[in-house]
C-alpha positions as a Markdown table, in Angstrom:
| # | Residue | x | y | z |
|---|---|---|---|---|
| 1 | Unk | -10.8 | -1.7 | -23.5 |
| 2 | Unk | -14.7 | -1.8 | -23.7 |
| 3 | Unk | -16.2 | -2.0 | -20.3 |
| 4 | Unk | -17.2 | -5.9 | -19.9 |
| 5 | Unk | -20.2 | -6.8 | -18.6 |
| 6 | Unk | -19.2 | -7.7 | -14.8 |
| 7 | Unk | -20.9 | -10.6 | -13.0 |
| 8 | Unk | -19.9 | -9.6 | -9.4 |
| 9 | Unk | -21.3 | -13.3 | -8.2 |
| 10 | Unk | -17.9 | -14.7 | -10.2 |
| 11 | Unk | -15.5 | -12.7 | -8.3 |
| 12 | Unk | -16.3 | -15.4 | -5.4 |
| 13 | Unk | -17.2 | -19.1 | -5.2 |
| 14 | Unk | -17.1 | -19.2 | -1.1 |
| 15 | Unk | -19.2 | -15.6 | -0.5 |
| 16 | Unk | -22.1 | -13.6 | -1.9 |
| 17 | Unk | -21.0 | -10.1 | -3.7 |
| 18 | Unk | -22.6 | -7.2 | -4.5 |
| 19 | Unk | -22.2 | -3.3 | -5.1 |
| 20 | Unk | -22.3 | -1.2 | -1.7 |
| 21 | Unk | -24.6 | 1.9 | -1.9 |
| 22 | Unk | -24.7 | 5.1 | 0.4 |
| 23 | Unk | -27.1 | 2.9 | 3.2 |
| 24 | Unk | -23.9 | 0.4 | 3.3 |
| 25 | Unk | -22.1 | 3.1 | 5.2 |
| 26 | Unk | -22.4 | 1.9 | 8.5 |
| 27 | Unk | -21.5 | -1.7 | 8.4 |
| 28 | Unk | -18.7 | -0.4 | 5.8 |
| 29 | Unk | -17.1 | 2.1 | 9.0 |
| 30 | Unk | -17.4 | -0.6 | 11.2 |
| 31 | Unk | -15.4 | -3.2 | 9.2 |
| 32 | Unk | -12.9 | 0.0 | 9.0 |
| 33 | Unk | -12.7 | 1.1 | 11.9 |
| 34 | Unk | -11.6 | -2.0 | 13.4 |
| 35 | Unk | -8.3 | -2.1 | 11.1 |
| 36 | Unk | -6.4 | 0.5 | 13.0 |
| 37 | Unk | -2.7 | -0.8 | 11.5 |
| 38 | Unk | -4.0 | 0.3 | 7.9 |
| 39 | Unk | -5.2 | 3.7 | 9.3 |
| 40 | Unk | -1.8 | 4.1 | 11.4 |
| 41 | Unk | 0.0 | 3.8 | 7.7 |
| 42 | Unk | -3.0 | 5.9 | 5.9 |
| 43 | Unk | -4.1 | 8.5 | 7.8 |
| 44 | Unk | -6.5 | 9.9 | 8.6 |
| 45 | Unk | -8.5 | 7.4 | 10.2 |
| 46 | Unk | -11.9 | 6.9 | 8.8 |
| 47 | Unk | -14.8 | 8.3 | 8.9 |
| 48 | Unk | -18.7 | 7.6 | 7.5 |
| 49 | Unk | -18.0 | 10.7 | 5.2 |
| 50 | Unk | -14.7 | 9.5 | 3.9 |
| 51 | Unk | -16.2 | 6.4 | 3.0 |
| 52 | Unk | -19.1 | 8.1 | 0.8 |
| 53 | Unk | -16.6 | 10.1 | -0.7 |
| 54 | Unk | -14.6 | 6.9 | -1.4 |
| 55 | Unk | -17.5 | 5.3 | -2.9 |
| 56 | Unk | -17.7 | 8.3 | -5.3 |
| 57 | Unk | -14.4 | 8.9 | -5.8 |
| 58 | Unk | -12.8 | 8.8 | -9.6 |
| 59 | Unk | -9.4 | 8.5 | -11.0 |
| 60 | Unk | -9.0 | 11.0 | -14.3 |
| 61 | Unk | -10.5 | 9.9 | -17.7 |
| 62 | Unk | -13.1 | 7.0 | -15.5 |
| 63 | Unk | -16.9 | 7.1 | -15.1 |
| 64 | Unk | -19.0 | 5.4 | -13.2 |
| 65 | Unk | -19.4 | 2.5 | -14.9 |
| 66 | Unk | -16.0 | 1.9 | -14.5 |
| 67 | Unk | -15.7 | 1.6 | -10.7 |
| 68 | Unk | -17.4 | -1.1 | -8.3 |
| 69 | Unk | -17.1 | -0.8 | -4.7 |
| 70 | Unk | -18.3 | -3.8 | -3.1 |
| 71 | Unk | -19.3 | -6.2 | -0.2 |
| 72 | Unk | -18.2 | -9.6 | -0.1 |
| 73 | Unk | -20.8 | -11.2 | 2.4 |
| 74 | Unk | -20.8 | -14.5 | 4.8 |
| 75 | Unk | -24.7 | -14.9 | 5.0 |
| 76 | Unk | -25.7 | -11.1 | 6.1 |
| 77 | Unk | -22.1 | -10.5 | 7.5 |
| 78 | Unk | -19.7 | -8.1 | 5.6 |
| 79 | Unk | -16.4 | -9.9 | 5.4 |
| 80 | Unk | -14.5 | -7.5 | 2.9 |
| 81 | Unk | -14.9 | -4.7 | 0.9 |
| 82 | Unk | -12.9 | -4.2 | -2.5 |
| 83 | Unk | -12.9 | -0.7 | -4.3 |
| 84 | Unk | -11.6 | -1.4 | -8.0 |
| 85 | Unk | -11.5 | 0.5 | -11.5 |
| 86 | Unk | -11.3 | -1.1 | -15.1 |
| 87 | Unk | -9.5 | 0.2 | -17.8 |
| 88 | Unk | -6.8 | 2.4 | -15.1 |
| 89 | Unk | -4.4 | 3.5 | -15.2 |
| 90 | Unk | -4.2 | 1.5 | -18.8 |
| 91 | Unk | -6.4 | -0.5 | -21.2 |
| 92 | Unk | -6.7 | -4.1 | -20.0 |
| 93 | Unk | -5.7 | -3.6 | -16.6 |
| 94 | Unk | -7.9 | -3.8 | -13.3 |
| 95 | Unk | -6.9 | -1.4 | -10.4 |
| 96 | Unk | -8.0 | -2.4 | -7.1 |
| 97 | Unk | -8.2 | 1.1 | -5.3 |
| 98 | Unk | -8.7 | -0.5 | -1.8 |
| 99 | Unk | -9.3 | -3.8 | -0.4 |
| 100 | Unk | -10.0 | -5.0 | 3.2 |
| 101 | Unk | -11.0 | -7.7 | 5.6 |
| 102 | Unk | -12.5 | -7.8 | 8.8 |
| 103 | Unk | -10.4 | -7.7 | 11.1 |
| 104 | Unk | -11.9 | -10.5 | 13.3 |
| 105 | Unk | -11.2 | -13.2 | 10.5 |
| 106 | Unk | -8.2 | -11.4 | 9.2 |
| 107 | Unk | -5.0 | -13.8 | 8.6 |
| 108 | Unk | -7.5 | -16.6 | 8.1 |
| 109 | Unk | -6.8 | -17.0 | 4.6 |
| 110 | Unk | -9.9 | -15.3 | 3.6 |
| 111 | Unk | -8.5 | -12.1 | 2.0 |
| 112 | Unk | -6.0 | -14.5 | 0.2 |
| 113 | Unk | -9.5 | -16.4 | -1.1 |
| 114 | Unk | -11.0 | -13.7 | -2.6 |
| 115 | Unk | -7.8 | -11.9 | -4.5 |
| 116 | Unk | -7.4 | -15.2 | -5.7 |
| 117 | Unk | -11.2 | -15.7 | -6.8 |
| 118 | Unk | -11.0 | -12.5 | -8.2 |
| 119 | Unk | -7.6 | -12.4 | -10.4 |
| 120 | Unk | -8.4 | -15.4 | -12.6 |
| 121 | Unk | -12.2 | -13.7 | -12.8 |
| 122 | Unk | -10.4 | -10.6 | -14.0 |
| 123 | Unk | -8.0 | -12.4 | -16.6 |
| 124 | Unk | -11.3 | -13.8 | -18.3 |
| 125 | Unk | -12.2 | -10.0 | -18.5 |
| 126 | Unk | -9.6 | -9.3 | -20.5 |
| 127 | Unk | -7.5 | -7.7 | -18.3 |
| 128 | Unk | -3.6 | -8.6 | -18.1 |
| 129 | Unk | -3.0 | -6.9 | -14.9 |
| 130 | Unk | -4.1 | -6.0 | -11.8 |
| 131 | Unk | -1.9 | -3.0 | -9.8 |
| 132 | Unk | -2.5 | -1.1 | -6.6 |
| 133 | Unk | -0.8 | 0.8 | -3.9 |
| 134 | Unk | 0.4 | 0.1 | -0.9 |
| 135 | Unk | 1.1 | 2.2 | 2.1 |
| 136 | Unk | 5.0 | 2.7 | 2.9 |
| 137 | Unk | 5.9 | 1.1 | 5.6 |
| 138 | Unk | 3.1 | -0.8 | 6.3 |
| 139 | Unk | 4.2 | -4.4 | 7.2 |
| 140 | Unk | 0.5 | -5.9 | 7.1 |
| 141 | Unk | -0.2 | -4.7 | 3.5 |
| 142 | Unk | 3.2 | -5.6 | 1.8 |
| 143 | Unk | 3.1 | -9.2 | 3.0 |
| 144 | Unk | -0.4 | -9.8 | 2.1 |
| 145 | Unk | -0.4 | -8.5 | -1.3 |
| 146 | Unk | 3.6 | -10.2 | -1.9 |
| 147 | Unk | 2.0 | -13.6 | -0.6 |
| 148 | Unk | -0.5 | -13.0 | -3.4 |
| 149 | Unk | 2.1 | -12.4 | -6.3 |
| 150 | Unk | 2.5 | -8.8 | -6.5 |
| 151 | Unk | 5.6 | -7.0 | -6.7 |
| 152 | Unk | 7.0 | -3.9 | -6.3 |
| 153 | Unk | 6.8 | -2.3 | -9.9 |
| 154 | Unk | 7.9 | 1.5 | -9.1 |
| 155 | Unk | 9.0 | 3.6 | -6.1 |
| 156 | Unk | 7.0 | 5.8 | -3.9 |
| 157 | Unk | 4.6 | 8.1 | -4.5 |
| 158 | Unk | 2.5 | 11.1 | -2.2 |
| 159 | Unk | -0.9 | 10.7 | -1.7 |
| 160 | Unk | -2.3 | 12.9 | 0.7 |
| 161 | Unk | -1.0 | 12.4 | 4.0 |
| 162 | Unk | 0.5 | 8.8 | 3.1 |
| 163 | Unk | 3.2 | 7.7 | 0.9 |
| 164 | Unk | 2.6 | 4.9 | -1.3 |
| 165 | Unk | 4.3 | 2.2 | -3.4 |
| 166 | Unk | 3.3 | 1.4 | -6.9 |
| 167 | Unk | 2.7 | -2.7 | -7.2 |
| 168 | Unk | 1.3 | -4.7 | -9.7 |
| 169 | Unk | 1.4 | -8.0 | -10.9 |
| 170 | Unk | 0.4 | -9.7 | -14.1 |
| 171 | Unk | -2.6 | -12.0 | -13.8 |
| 172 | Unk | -1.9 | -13.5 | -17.9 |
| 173 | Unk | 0.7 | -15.0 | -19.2 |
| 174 | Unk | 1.2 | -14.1 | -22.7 |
């Protein structure tokens, strides 16, 4: 799939959006650090370095251009941040890498807002999929992402000190 051009302003009708960078860090950790279920299900807890490394960080056979780690903003405020790669770990499919709310609005419908501004933007992309990972065992995480439309689409997996299970959903109908 050739990289399409990505207008991060159509992944969301309600919020601002744009690409993190490296002096994003702090208002990134403290969004994180807050959500102390996810950590408890994917250790280790974070830290400002594991977010930089985050923000680098690439799955085999991707560049750059492939990933976007980004801020979804309420005025100034950072609401959510969404890590995802194009084109992985198949042609036409998204992978959203990592996705979270702030914690202080969280279960207000506004994580459920943006996956579903985002999907749709995604299909007109190209893509016919979306899949991610979700930590084993974690109650939060399986229930938000079902309550989207994703289902379990493999069993578990290691990844580093967590175990994970393979979900995905299709975002086109053919």
């Amino acid at each position: 799939m050739k990289m399409p051009k990505i207008e991060l302003n159509k992944l969301s009708g309600d919020y601002s959006v744009r690409k993190l960078a490296k002096d994003d860090i702090g208002m990134i950790y403290d969004l994180c650090r807050k959500n102390e279920i996810f950590y408890r299900f994917h250790p280790p807890f974070v830290t400002k370095e594991s977010i930089g490394e985050d923000m680098e960080a690439l799955p085999p056979g991707r560049s750059r251009e492939d990933k976007f780690y980004i801020g979804f903003f309420d005025g100034d405020k950072l609401i959510a941040v969404m890590d995802f790669i194009f084109g992985y770990p198949q042609e036409n499919v998204v992978y959203i890498g990592f996705f979270m709310v702030e914690s202080a609005v969280s279960g207000g419908g506004i994580g459920t807002s943006i996956i579903q501004g985002c999907l749709p933007y995604f299909a007109s992309l190209g893509c016919h999929a979306a899949r991610l990972a979700v930590d084993e065992g974690n109650p939060q995480s399986s229930a938000f992402w079902r309550k989207n439309g994703f289902a379990e689409t493999g069993g578990a997996v290691s990844a580093g000190q967590a175990r994970v299970s393979c979900d995905g959903t299709q975002i086109v109908k053919d």
